[in-house]
C-alpha positions in Angstrom: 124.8 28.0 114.9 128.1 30.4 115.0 128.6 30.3 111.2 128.0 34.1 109.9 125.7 34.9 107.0 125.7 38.3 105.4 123.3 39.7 102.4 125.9 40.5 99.5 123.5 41.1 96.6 120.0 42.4 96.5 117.9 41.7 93.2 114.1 43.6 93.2 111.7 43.2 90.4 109.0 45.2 91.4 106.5 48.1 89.9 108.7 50.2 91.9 111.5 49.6 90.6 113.7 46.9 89.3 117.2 46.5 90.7 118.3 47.8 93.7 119.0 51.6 93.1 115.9 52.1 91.2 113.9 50.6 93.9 115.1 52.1 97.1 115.5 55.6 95.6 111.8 55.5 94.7 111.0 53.9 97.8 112.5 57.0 99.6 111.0 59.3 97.0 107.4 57.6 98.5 106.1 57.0 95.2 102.8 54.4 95.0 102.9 53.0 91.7 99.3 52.5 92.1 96.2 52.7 88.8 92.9 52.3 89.0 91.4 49.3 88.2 90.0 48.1 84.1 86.5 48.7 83.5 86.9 44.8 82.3 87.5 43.4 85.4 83.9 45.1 86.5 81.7 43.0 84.3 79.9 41.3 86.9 80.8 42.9 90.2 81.4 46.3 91.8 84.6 46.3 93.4 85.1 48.3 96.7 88.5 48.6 96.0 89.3 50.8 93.0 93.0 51.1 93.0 95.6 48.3 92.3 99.4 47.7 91.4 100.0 46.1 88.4 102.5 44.1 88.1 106.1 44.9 87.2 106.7 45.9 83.0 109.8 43.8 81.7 110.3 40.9 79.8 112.7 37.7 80.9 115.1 38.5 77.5 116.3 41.6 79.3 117.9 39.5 82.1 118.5 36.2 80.6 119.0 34.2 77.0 116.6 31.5 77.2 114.6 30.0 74.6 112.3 28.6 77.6 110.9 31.8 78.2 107.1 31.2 76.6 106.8 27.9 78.6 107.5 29.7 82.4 105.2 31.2 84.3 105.1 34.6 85.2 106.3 33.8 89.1 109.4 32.0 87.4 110.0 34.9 85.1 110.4 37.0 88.6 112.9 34.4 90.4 114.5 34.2 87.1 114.9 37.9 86.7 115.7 38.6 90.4 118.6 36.3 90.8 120.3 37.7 87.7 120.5 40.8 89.6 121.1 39.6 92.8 123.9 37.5 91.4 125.1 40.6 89.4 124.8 42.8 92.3 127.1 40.7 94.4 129.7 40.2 91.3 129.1 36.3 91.2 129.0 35.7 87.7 128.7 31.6 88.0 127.9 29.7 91.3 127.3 26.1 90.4 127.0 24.8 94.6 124.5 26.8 96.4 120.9 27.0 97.7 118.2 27.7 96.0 115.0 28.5 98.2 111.8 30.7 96.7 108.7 31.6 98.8 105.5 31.1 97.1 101.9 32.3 98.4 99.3 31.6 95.9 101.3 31.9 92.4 100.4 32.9 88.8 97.0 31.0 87.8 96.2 32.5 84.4 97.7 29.9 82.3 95.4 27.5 84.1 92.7 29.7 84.0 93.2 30.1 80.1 93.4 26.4 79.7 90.6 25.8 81.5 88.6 28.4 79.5 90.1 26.2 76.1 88.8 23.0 77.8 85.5 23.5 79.0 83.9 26.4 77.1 82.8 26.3 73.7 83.5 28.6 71.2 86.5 30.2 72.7 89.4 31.9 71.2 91.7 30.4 74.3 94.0 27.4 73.6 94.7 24.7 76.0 98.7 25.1 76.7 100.4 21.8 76.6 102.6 22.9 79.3 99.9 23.9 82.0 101.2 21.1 84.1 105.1 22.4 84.3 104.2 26.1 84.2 101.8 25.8 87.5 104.2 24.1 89.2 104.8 26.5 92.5 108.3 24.8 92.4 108.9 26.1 89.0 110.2 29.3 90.6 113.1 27.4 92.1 113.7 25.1 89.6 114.1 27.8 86.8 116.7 28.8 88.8 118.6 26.0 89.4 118.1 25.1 85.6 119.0 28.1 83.7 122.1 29.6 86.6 123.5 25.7 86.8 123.1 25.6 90.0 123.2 22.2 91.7 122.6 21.9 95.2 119.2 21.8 96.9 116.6 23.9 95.0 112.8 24.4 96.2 109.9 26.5 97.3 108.0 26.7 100.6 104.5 28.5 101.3 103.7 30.4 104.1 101.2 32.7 102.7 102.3 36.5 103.3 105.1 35.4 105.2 106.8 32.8 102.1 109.7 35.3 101.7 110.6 35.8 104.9 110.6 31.8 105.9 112.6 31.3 102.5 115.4 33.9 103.9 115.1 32.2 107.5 115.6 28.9 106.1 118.6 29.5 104.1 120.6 31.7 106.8 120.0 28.6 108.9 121.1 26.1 106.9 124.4 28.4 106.4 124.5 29.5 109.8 124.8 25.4 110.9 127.4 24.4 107.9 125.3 23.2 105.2 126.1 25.4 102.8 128.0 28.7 102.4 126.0 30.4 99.3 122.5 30.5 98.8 119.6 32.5 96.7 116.4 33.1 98.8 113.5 35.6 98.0 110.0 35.4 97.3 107.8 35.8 94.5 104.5 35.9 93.5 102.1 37.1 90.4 98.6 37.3 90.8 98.0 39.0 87.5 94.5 37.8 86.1 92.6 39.4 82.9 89.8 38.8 84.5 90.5 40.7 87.6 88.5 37.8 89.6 91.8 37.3 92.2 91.5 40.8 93.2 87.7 40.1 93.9 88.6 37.2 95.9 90.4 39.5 98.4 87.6 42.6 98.1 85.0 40.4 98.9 87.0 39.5 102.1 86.3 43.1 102.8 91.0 43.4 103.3 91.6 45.7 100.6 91.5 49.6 100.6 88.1 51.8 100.2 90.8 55.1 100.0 89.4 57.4 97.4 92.7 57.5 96.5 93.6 54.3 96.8 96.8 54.7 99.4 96.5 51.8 102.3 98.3 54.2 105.1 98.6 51.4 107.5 98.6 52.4 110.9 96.3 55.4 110.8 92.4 55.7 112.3 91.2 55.8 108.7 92.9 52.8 107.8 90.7 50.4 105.9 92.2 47.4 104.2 95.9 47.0 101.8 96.5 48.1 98.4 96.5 44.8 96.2 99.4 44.6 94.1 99.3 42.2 91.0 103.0 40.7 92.7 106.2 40.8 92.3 110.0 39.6 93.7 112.8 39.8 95.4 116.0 37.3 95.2 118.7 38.2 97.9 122.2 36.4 97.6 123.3 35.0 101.5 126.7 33.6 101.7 129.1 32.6 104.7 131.0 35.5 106.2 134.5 34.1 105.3 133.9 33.0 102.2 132.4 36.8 101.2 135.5 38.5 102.6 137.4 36.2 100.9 136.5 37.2 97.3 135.8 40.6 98.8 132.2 41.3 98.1 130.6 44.0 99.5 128.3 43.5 102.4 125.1 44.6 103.0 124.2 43.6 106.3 124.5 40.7 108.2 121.5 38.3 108.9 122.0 37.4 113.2 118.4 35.7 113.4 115.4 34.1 112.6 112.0 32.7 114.3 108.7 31.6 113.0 105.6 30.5 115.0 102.2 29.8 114.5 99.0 31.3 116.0 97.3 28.2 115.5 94.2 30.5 115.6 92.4 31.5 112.4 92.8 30.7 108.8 92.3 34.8 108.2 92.6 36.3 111.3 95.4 37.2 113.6 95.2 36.2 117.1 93.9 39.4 118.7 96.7 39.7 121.9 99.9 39.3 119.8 101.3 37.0 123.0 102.8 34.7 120.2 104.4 37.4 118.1 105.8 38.9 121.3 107.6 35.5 122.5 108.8 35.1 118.8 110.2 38.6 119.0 111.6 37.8 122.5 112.9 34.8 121.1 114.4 37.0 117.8 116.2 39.7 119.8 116.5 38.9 123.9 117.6 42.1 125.5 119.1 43.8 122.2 118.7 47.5 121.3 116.3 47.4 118.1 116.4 50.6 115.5 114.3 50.2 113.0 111.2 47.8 112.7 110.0 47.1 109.0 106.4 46.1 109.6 103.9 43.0 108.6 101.6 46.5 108.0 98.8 45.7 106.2 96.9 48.5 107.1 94.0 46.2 107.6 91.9 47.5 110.8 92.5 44.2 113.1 96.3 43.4 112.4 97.8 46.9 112.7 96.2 46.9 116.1 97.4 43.7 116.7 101.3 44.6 115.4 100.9 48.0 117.3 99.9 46.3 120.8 102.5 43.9 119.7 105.2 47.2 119.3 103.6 48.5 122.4 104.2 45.6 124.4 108.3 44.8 123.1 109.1 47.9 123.0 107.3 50.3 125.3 106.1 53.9 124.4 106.8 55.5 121.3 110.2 57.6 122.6 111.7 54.2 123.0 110.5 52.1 120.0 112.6 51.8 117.0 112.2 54.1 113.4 108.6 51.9 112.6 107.5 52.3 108.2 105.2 49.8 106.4 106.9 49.0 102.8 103.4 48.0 102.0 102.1 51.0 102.8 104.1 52.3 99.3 104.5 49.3 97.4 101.3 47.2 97.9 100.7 43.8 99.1 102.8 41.3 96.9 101.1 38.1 98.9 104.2 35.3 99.2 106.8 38.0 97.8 106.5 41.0 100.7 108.7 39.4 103.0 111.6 39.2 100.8 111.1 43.2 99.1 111.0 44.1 102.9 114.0 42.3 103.8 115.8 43.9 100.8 114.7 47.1 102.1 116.3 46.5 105.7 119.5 45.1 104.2 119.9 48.6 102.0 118.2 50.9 104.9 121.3 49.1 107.3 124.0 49.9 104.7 122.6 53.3 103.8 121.7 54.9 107.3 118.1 55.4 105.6 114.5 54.6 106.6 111.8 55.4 104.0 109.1 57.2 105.2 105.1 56.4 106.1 102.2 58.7 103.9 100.1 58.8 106.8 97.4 61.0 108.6 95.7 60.9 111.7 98.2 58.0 112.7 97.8 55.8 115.5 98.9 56.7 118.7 102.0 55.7 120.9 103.8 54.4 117.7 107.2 56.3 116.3 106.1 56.3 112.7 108.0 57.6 110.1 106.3 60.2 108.5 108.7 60.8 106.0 112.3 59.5 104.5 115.0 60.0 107.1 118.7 59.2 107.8 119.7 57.5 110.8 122.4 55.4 112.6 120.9 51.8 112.3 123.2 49.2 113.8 119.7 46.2 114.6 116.8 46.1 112.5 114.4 43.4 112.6 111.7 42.6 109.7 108.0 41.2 110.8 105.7 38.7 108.3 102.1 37.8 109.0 101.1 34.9 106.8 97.0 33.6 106.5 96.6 30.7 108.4 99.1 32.1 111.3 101.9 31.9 110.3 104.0 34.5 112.2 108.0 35.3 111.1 111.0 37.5 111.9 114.4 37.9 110.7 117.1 40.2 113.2 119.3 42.0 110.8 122.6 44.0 111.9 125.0 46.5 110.3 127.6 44.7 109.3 131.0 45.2 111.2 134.3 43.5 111.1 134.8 41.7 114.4 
């Protein structure tokens, strides 16, 4: 693979901030878009947890003319949304031969549950939808795409948990990097938005989510005590071939110089407790090069940040010589299959910009160079870490971008 792939348009929908300069600038501004959770969802259980994101306020007719719109699910209403602006962003207005790849962790489920509710309970208001079938399709949020851009070459999803987005990135820079294509759109998405509330429960009762009073994660400190759930969100990237982007003279990000994925083959929950695995993937990812910044898996769940910080420890040495370390989720929340992409937007812009958002921490972890808050700095390698249930481990090397 000696084919060069480069990030030339960025496309967030998130609670955040949707499209690139809203979201980084509020991303630097450490703002948690957090609420506290409806008295509805509490009708038969006490949650733990009592802060949540919701999911991101904007309608589909704001990016796109489509008369489709009430027959998508909310996850293809985020790919959908996300490459508008990604295609925007990198001034490609039509692109009818690329690839279209979409990570996926669990996926919206309320029309089903809706329809469900319409089939089985009497004397409901619900309705069964006619189009449960299409809409709950996980490859829907690729499809979408393909559909209402034009777009004709290969278009799926894939599922690695928390670590969809960043496999869905991986697996298009390869298939550029080795000639298969030259243009792609890869991100992630997911919604988990339920009425009900009874998805969040799934994770509190797992005991993962935040017990804060105030409900913010801060991954890697001693009081740490689970994420901040966030009701999804998305993030499309555009990747094209080096050549062919300086060729119509787009502007250029960064440029993507890696990718690995393993498996701990360990747990369906839980990470494997040494790290060995992530440290040969990052070995693997980045040999002997001088790393930056590190944009984290950080949960701020007790056992993986002190997995991912013996994991830092153990690449990197003590904290004067590990890179500029932040948690995105520490801000934004936990956006299951779509985290991976958001954080891979965030290293393309932080490489372009010479700027690392900061941590809200206290009592932090020890031996770890956290950011406590937003700083400028040369970045020239940056590399972005996902942690998927079930094992799945991932990590994409990202460099400034310089003519060679």
């Amino acid at each position: 693979m000696n084919r060069r792939v480069v990030v030339t348009g960025i496309g967030p929908v998130t609670s955040i901030g949707i499209g690139k300069r809203e979201f980084f600038d509020h991303l630097l501004s450490l703002k948690i878009p957090l609420q506290e959770i409806p008295a509805e969802h509490e009708k038969k259980y006490r949650f733990r947890s009592r802060f949540f994101v919701p999911f991101p306020d904007f309608h589909l007719s704001q990016f796109v003319e489509t008369r489709f719109e009430s027959v998508m699910e909310k996850t293809s209403h985020l790919s959908v949304a996300g490459a508008k602006l990604a295609l925007q962003d990198a001034s490609l207005p039509e692109v009818e031969q690329a690839v279209v790849i979409m990570g996926v962790g669990i996926s919206s489920l309320q029309t089903a549950f809706k329809s469900h509710i319409a089939h089985s309970i009497d004397k409901t208001t619900e309705r069964f939808n006619r189009m449960v079938i299409p809409m709950m399709m996980t490859n829907a949020a690729a499809a979408w795409v393909s559909i209402l851009f034009g777009i004709k070459g290969p278009a799926y999803t894939l599922n690695a948990s928390c670590a969809s987005g960043t496999y869905a990135i991986g697996e298009t820079y390869g298939k550029i990097a080795r000639g298969e294509c030259d243009t792609a759109l890869a991100g992630g998405v997911e919604c988990l938005e339920d009425e009900s509330g009874s998805i969040m429960r799934g994770f509190d009762m797992m005991n993962v989510l935040t017990t804060a009073p105030d409900g913010f994660p801060r991954p890697f400190t001693k009081n740490r005590s689970g994420f901040l759930f966030s009701e999804g969100g998305g993030c499309v990237l555009v990747l094209e071939e080096l050549e062919k982007a300086r060729l119509r003279g787009a502007h250029i990000y960064a440029e993507i110089a890696g990718f690995e994925c393993n498996s701990d083959a360990h747990n369906i929950l839980q990470m494997e407790a040494s790290g060995s695995n992530i440290v040969s993937l990052l070995e693997k990812l980045i040999g002997n090069q001088h790393i930056d910044y590190l944009n984290t898996h950080g949960t701020g769940t007790h056992n993986n940040d002190e997995t991912e910080a013996r994991v830092i420890q153990k690449m990197f040495g003590d904290m004067e010589k590990q890179p500029l370390i932040n948690s995105t989720k520490g801000l934004l929340g936990h956006s299951i299959g779509a985290s991976g992409a958001i954080e891979a937007a965030v290293v393309a812009m932080s490489l372009s910009e010479s700027r690392v958002h900061g941590n809200i921490i206290n009592e932090p972890m020890e031996n770890l160079n956290l950011t406590t808050k937003s700083v400028s700095a040369p970045i020239r390698n940056a590399v972005s870490l996902s942690f998927g249930f079930g094992g799945h481990n991932a990590g994409l090397f990202f460099k400034r971008f310089e003519e060679s």
